[in-house]
VEXTI-526633 format. One line per field, with one value per residue (C-alpha): x, y, z; chain; residue in three letters; residue number from 1. Coordinates in pm, 1 decimal, always signed. Example, Ala and Ser with C-alpha at 12.3 -4.5 7.8 and 13.67 -1.06 7.14 Angstrom:
# VEXTI-526633
x	+1230.0/+1367.0
y	-450.0/-106.0
z	+780.0/+714.0
chain	A/A
res	Ala/Ser
n	1/2
END
This chain:
# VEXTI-526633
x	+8528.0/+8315.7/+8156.4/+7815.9/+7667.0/+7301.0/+7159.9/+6767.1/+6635.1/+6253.4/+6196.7/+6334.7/+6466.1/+6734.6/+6958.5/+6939.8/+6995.3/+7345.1/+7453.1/+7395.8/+7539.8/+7923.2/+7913.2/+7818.7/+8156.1/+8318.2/+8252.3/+8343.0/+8664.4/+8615.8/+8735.2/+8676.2/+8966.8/+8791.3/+8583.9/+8797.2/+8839.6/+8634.7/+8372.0/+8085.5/+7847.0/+7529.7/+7271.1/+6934.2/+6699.4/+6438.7/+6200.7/+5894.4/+5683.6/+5554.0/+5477.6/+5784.5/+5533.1/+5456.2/+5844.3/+5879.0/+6208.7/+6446.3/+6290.2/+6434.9/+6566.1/+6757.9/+6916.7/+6953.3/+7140.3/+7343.6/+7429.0/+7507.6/+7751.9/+7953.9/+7947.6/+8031.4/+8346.2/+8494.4/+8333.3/+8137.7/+7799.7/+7634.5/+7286.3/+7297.0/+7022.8/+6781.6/+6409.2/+6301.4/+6021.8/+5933.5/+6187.5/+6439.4/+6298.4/+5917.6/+6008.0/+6235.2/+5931.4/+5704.4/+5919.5/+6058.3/+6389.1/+6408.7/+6349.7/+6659.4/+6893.7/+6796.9/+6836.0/+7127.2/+7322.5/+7360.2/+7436.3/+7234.1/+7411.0/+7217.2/+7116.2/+7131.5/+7518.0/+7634.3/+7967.2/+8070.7/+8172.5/+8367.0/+8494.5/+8636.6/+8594.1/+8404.8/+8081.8/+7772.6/+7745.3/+8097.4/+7946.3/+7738.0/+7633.6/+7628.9/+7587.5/+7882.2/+7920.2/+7998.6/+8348.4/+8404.4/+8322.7/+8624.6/+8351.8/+7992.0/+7752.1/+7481.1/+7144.5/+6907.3/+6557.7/+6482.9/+6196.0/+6083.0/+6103.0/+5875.6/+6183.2/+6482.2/+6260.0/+6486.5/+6648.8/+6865.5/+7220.0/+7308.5/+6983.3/+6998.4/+7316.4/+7081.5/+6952.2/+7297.5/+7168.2/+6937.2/+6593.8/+6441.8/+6718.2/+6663.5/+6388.3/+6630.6/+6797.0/+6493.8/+6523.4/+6839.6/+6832.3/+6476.7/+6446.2/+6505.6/+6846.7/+6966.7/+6861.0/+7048.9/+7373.4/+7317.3/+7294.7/+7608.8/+7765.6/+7714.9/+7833.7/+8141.7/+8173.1/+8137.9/+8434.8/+8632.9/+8560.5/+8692.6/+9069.1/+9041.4/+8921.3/+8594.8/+8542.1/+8194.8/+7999.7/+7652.9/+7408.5/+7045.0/+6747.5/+6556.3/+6340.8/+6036.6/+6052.6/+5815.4/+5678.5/+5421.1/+5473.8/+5723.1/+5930.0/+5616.3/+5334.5/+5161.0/+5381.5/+5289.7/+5497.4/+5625.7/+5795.3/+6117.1/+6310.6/+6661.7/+6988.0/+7274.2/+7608.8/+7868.5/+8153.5/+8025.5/+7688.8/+7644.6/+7663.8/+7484.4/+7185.7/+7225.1/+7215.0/+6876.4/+6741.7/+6780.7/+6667.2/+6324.2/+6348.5/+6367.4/+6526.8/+6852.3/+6871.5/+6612.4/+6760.3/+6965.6/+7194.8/+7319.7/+7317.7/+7523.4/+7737.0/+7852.8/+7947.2/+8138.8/+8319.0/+8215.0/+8136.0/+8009.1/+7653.0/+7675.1/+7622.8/+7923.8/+8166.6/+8003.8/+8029.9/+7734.2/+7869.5/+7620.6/+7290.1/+7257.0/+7031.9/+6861.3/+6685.0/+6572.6/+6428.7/+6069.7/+5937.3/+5607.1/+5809.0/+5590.4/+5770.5/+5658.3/+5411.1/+5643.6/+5994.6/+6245.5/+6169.7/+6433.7/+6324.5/+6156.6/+6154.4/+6475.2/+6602.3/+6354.8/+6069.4/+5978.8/+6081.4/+5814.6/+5568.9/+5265.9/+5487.2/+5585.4/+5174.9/+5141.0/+5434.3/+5542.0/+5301.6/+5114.4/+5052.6/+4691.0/+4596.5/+4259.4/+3933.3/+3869.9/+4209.4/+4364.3/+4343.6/+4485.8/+4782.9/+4971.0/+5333.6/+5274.1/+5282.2/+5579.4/+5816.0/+5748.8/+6056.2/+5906.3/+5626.9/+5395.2/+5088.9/+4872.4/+4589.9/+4261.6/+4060.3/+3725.2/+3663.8/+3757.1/+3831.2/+4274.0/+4520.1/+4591.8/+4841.6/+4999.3/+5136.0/+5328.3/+5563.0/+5554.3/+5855.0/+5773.7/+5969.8/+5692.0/+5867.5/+5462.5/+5400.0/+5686.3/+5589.0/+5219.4/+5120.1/+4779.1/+4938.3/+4647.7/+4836.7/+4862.3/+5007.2/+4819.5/+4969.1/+4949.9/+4771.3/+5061.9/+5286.7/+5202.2/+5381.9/+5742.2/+5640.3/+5539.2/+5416.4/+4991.3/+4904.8
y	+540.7/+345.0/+48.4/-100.3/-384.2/-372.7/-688.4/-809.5/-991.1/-1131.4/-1370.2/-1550.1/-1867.8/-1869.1/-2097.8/-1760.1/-1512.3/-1679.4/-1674.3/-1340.4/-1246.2/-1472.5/-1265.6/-950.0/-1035.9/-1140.9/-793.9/-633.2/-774.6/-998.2/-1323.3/-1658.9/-1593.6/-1332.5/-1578.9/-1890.6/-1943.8/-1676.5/-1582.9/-1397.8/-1155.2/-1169.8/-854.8/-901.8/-637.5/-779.2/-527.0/-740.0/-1038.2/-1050.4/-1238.3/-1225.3/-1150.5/-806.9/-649.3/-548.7/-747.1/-905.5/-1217.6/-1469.1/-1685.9/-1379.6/-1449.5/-1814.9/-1712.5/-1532.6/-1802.3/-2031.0/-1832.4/-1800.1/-2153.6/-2251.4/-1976.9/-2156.7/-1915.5/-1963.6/-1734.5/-1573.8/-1412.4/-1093.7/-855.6/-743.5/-664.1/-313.9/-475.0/-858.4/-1103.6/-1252.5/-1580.4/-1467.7/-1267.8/-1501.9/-1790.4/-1553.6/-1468.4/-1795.9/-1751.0/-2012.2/-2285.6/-2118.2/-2111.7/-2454.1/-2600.6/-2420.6/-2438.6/-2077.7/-1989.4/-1693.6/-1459.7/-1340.0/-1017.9/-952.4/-993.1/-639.9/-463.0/-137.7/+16.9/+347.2/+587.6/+895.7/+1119.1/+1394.3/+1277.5/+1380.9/+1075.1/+852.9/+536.7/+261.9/-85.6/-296.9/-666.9/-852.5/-1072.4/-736.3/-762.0/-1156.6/-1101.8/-1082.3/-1003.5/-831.2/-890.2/-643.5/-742.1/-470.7/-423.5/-149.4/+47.0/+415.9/+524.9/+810.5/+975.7/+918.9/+882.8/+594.0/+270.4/+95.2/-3.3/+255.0/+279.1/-139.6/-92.6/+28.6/-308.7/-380.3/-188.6/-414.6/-407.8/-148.1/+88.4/+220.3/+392.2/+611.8/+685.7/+800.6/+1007.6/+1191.6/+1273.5/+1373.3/+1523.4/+1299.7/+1539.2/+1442.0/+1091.4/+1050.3/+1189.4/+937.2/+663.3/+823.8/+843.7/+430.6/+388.9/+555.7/+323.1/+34.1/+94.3/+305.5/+174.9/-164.2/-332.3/-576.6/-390.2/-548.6/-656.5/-479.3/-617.1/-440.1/-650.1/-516.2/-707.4/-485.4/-818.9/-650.0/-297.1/-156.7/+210.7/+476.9/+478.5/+233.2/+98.0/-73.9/-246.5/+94.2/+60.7/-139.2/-402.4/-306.0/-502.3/-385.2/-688.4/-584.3/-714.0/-410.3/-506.8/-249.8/-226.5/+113.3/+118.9/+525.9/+451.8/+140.1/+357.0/+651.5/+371.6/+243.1/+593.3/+638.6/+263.1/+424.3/+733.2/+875.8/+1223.9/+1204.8/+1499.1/+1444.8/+1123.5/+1240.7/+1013.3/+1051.6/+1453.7/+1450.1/+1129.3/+1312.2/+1638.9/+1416.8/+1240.2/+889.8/+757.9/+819.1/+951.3/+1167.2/+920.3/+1072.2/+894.9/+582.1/+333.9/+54.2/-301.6/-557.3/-381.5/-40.4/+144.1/+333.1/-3.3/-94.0/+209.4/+239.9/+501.2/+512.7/+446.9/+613.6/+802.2/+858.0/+1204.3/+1337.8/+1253.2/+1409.2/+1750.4/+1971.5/+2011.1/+2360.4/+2316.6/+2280.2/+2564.5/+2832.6/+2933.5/+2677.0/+2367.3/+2441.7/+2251.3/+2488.6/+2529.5/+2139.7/+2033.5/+2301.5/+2227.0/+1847.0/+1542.0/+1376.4/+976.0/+899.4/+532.2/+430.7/+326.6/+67.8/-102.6/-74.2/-381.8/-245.0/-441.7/-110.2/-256.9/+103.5/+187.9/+8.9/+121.0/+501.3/+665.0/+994.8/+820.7/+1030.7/+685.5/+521.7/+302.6/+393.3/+590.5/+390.3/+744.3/+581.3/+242.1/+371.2/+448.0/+769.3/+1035.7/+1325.4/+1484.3/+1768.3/+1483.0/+1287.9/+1355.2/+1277.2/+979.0/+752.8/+442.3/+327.8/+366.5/+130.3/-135.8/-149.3/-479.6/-367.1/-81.1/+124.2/+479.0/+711.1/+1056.7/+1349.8/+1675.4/+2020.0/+2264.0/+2562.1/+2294.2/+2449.6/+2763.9/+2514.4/+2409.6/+2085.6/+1847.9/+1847.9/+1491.4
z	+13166.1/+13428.2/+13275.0/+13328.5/+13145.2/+13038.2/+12905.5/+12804.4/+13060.4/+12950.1/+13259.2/+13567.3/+13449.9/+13722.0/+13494.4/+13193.8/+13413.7/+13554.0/+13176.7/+13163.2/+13482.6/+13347.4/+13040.3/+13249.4/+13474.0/+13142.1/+13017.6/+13360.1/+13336.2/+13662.8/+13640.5/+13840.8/+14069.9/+14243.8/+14411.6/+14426.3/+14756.5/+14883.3/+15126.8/+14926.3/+15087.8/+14871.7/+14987.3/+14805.6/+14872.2/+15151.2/+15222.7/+15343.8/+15335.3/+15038.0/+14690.8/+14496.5/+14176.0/+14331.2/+14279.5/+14668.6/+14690.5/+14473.9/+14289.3/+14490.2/+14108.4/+14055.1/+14413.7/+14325.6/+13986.4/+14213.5/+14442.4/+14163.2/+14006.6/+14310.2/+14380.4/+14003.2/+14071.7/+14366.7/+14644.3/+14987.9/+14898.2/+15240.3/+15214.8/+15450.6/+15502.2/+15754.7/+15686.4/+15825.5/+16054.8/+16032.7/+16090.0/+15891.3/+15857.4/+15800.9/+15514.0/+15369.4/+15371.5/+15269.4/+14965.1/+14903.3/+14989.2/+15243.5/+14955.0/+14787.3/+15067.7/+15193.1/+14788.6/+14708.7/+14976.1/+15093.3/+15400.5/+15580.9/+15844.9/+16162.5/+16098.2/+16453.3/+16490.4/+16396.2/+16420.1/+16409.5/+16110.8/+16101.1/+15863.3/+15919.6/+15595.1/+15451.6/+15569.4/+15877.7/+15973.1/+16032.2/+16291.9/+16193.7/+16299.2/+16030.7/+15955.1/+16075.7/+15743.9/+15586.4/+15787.5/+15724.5/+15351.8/+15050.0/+14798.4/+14861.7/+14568.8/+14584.3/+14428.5/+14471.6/+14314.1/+14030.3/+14219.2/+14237.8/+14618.2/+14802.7/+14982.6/+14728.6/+14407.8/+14290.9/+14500.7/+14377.2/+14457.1/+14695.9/+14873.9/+14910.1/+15158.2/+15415.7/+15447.6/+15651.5/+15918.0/+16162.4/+16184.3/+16359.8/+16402.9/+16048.0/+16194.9/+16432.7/+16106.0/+16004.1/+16287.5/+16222.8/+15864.9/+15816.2/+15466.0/+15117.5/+15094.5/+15448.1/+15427.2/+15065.8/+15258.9/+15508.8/+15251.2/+15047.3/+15414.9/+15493.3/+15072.7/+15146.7/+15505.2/+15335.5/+15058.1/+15292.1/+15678.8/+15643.5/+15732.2/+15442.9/+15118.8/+14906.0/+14602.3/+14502.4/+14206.7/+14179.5/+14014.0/+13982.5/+13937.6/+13667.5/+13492.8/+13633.0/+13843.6/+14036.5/+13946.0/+14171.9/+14509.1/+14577.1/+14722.3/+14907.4/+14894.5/+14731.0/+14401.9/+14059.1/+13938.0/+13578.6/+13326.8/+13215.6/+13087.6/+13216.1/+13425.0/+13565.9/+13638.2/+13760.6/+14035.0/+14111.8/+14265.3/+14112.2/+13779.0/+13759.2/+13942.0/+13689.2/+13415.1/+13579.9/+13579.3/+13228.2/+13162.4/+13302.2/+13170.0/+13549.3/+13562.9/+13688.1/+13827.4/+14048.2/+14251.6/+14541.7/+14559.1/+14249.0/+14232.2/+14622.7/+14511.8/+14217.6/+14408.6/+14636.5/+14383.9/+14509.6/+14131.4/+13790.2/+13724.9/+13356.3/+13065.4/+12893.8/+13182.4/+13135.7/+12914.5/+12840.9/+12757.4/+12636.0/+12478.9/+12377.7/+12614.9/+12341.6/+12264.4/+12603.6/+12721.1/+12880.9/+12792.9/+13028.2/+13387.5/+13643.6/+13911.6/+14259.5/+14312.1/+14665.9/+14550.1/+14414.8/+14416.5/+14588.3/+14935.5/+15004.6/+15408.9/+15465.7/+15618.1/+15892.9/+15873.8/+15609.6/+15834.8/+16100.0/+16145.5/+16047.2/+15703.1/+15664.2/+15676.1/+15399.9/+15159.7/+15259.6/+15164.1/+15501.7/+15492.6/+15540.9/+15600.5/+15432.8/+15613.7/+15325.6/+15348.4/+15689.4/+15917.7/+16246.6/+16221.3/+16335.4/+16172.4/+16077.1/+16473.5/+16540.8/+16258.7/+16273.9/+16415.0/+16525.0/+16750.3/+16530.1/+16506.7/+16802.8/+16765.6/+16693.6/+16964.7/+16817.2/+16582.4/+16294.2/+16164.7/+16165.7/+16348.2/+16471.4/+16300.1/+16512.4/+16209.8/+16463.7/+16488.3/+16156.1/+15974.5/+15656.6/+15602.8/+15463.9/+15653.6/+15783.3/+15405.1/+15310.0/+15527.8/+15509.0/+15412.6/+15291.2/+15061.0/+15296.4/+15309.6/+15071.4/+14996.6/+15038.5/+14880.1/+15126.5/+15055.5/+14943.8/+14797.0/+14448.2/+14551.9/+14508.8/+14143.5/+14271.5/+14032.4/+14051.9/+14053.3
chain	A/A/A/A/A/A/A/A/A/A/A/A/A/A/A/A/A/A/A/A/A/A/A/A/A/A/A/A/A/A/A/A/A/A/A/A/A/A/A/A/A/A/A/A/A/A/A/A/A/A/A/A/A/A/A/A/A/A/A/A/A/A/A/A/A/A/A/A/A/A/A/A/A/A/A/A/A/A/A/A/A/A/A/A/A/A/A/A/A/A/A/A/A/A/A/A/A/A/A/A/A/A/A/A/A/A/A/A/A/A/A/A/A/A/A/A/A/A/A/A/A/A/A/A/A/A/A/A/A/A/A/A/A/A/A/A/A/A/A/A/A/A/A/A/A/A/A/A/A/A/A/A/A/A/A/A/A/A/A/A/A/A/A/A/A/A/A/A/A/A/A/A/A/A/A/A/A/A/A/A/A/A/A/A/A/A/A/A/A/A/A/A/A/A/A/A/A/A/A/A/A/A/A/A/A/A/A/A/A/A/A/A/A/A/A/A/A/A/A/A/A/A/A/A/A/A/A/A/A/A/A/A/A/A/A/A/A/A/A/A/A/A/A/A/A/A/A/A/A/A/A/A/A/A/A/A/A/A/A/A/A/A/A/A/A/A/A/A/A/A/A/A/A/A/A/A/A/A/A/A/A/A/A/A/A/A/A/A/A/A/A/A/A/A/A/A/A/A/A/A/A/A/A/A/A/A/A/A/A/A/A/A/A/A/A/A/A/A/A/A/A/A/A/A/A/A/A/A/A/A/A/A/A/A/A/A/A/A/A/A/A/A/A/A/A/A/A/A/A/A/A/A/A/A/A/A/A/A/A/A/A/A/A/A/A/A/A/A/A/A/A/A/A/A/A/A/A/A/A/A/A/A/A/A/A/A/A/A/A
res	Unk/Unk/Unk/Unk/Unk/Unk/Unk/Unk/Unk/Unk/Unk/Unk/Unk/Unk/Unk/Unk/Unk/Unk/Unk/Unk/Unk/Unk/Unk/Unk/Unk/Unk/Unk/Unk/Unk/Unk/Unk/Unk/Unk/Unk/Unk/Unk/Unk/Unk/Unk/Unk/Unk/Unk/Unk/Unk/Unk/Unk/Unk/Unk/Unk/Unk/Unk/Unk/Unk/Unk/Unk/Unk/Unk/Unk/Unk/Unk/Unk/Unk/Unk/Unk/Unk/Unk/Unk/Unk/Unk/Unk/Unk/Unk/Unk/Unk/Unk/Unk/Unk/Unk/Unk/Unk/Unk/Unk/Unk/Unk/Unk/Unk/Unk/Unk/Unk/Unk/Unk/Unk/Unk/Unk/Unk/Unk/Unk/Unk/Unk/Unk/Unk/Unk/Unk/Unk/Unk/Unk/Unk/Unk/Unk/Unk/Unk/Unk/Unk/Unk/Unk/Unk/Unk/Unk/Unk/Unk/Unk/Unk/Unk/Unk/Unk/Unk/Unk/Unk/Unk/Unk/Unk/Unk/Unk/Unk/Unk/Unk/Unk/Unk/Unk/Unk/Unk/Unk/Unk/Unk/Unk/Unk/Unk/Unk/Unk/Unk/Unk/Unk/Unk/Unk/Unk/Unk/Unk/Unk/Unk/Unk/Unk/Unk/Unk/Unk/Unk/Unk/Unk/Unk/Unk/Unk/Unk/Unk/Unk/Unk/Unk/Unk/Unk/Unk/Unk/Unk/Unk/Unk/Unk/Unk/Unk/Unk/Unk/Unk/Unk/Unk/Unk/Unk/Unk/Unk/Unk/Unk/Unk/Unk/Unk/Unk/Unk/Unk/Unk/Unk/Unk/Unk/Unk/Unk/Unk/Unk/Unk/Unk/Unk/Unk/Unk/Unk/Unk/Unk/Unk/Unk/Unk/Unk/Unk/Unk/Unk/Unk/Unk/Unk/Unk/Unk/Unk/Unk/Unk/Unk/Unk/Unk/Unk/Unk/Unk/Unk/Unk/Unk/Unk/Unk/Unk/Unk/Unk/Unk/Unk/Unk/Unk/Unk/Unk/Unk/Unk/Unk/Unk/Unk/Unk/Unk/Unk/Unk/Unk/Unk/Unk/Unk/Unk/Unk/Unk/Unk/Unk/Unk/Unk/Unk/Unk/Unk/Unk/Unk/Unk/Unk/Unk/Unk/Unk/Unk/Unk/Unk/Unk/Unk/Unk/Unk/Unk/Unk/Unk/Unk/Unk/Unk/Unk/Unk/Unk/Unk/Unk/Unk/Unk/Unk/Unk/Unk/Unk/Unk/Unk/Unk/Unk/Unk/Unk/Unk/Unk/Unk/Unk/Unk/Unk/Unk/Unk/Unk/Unk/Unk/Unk/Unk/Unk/Unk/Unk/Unk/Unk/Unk/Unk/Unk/Unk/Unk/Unk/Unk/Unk/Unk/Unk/Unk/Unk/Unk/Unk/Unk/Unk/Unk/Unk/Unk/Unk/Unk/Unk/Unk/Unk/Unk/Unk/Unk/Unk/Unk/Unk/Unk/Unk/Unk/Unk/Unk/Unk/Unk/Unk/Unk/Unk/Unk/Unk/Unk/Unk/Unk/Unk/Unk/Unk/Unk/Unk/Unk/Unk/Unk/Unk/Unk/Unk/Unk/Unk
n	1/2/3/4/5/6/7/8/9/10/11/12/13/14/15/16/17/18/19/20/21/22/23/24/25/26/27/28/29/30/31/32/33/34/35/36/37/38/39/40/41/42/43/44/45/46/47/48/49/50/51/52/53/54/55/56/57/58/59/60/61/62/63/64/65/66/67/68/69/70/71/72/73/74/75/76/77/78/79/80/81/82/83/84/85/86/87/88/89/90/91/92/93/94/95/96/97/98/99/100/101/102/103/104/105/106/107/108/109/110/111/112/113/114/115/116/117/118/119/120/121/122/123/124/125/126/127/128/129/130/131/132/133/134/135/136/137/138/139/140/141/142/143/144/145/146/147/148/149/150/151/152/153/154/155/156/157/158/159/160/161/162/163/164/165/166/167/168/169/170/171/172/173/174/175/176/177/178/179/180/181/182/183/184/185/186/187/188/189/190/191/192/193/194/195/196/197/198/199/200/201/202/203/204/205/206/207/208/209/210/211/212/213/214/215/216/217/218/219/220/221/222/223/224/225/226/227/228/229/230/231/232/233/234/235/236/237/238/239/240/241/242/243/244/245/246/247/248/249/250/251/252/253/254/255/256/257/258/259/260/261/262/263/264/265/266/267/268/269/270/271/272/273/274/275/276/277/278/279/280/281/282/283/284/285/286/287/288/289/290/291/292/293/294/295/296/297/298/299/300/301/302/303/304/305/306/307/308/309/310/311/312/313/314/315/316/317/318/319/320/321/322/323/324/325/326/327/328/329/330/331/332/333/334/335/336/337/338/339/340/341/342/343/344/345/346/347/348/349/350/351/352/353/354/355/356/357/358/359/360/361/362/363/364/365/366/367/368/369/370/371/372/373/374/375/376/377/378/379/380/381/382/383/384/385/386/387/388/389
END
C-alpha cells in the first residue's frame, strides 16, 4: 500500500504547518537522517506575480515551513523553480518570497543554469533541460499548489515538475504535445526523468499546499481561491494527486495524469492501493469544488478529420481576451507558443487571435495578469457530450 498523509490545515501559521509536516514525515516513515547533511531541492509552485491571498502559487509560509524543517533536520534547503514568463526575482517580490529566502536563510538556484536530463524508457519524449539544482540535490521536496487547471483539469504534484523547465521554453513544449492527453504524457515523460534520468537517485517527498485551493479556471489569474483546510504528504507524487482529487471531489478519471500514470505503472491512483495516514478523508471532503468548463474531457480531435482546423474551432474551446479587462500588456503575446496573438490593429481595444494557429493550450490564459481571457465553447462541441456550462 502507498501511503499519503492527509492532515487539517485551517491557516498559514508557518510555525503549525512545520508540526504538521514532522508528524506527516513521522507517519511517512522518513526520519531526520534523510536530510542530515544534505542538499535539499525545495520546488514551490511559482506561476506568476501575484498576491499570495489569490492561490496562484504556493503561499510562500507554507514554503517557509518547508525551509524550516529542513534546516531543523540538519539539511542545506535550495528554492528552484522558474516562472513561465516574468522573472525569477519579480515574482518572488511580488509574492513575498524574497522576504522568506532572505529571513530564512534559503538559498535560490538560477533558474537559468540548466542541464540536460535524459532517460531512456517507455516514454515520447526522453531529453529535457532542467534546472541544474535538480542534479546537485540528495532530496527534492516538492510543494505544489492544489488548483484545477484548463488543460490537465487538476495540478498538482506532477504537473509542478514542469516548473524545472526554464522560462519560456515551456511554451515550445506547448508546441509539441498539443492536446491535454499529449501534454499529460509529456508531464508523466519529465516525472519518470526525474526518478529515472539521474546518476545519484532522489529522495522525493511530495508535500502539497491544499490550506486554500483555487477552483474555475485555474491555474491562473481566472480561477477563485477556495478554502479547503488541508496539507498532502506522499513519496509518490500520483497518489498524493489522486488523494487531492478526491479531497475535492474531482473525478479521477478525468485527470490525465493520473489515468496515463496508472497505465504506465509509474504510481498509485485507485483509493483501494492507498492508504490515508493522519485524518480520514471522508471528513475533509469539499463537497462544492468547482472544476474547470474545457478540461478533462477525453479529447475528440485527436486523430483526422477531427484535428483540422475547421473541426478544432467547432469542438475545442477558443481563448477570447475581454475589451473590459485587457490592458495591452501582451505577456499574452509573448508566451503563446504557436505565434497565434499580435497586438491590436486599433479595431478593438485587444490583441489579435489567429485561431488557425492557436493550439489550444490556454498558456496566454495562465499568465494573464488581468484574468482578461476566457473560454468560449465551439459551436458542435455538444456533439462529444461536453459539459454545457
Amino acid at each position: 500500500m502507498t501511503k499519503v498523509y492527509l492532515t487539517q490545515c485551517p491557516d498559514y501559521d508557518a510555525s503549525q504547518i512545520q508540526e504538521k509536516m514532522n508528524s506527516g514525515l513521522s507517519a511517512l516513515g522518513i526520519s531526520a537522517g534523510a536530510f542530515q547533511g544534505k542538499r535539499v531541492l525545495i520546488k514551490p509552485n511559482l506561476l506568476k506575480a501575484s498576491d499570495p491571498e489569490e492561490a496562484v502559487v504556493t503561499h510562500p509560509e507554507f514554503f517557509r515551513a518547508a525551509v524550516r524543517l529542513v534546516k531543523a533536520w540538519g539539511g542545506l534547503p535550495v528554492m528552484a523553480e522558474s516562472p513561465a514568463f516574468q522573472p525569477l526575482m519579480k515574482v518572488m517580490k511580488k509574492t513575498g518570497y524574497d522576504r522568506v529566502v532572505e529571513e530564512e536563510g534559503c538559498e535560490v538556484a538560477d533558474p537559468k543554469s540548466t542541464e540536460v536530463l535524459f532517460c531512456d524508457g517507455p516514454a515520447k519524449f526522453r531529453r529535457f533541460e532542467i534546472s541544474k539544482a535538480f542534479f546537485d540535490a540528495d532530496v527534492v521536496i516538492n510543494l505544489p499548489k492544489l488548483k484545477t487547471h484548463g488543460l490537465t483539469y487538476l495540478t498538482g504534484a506532477v504537473k509542478n515538475f514542469f516548473g524545472l523547465i526554464y522560462g519560456l521554453n515551456k511554451s515550445q513544449w506547448h508546441l509539441r504535445a498539443r492536446s491535454g492527453e499529449e501534454f499529460a504524457g509529456l508531464l508523466l515523460d519529465i516525472y519518470t526523468a526525474l526518478l529515472q534520468g539521474s546518476e545519484n537517485p532522489k529522495t522525493f517527498i511530495h508535500m502539497m499546499d491544499a490550506v486554500t485551493g483555487m477552483e474555475g479556471e485555474g491555474p491562473g489569474s481566472s480561477g477563485v481561491p477556495k478554502k479547503v483546510g488541508a496539507l498532502l504528504m506522499g513519496q509518490d507524487a500520483l497518489a498524493v494527486d489522486a488523494v487531492a482529487a478526491g479531497l475535492v471531489r474531482l473525478d479521477r478519471k478525468r485527470v490525465p495524469t493520473l489515468t496515463l500514470g496508472r497505465k504506465r505503472e509509474l504510481g498509485a491512483t485507485d483509493p483501494e492501493n492507498i492508504q490515508i495516514l493522519g485524518s480520514r478523508l471522508d471528513d475533509m471532503v469539499v463537497h462544492d469544488y468547482v472544476p474547470s468548463k474545457c478540461s478533462g474531457d477525453p479529447s475528440p480531435v485527436s486523430m483526422w478529420p477531427l484535428n483540422t482546423v475547421l473541426f478544432r474551432d467547432l469542438l475545442v474551446e477558443r481563448p477570447v481576451p475581454s475589451k473590459e479587462r485587457c490592458t495591452l500588456c501582451y505577456q499574452c503575446k509573448a508566451i503563446c507558443p504557436g505565434g497565434a496573438i499580435e497586438k491590436s490593429n486599433g479595431g478593438e481595444p485587444v490583441p489579435v487571435y489567429d485561431y488557425d494557429k492557436c493550439i489550444r493550450c490556454y498558456c496566454c490564459m495562465e499568465i494573464c495578469p488581468q484574468a482578461a481571457i476566457s473560454l468560449k465553447r465551439g459551436k458542435l462541441q455538444w456533439l462529444f457530450g461536453r459539459r454545457a456550462k
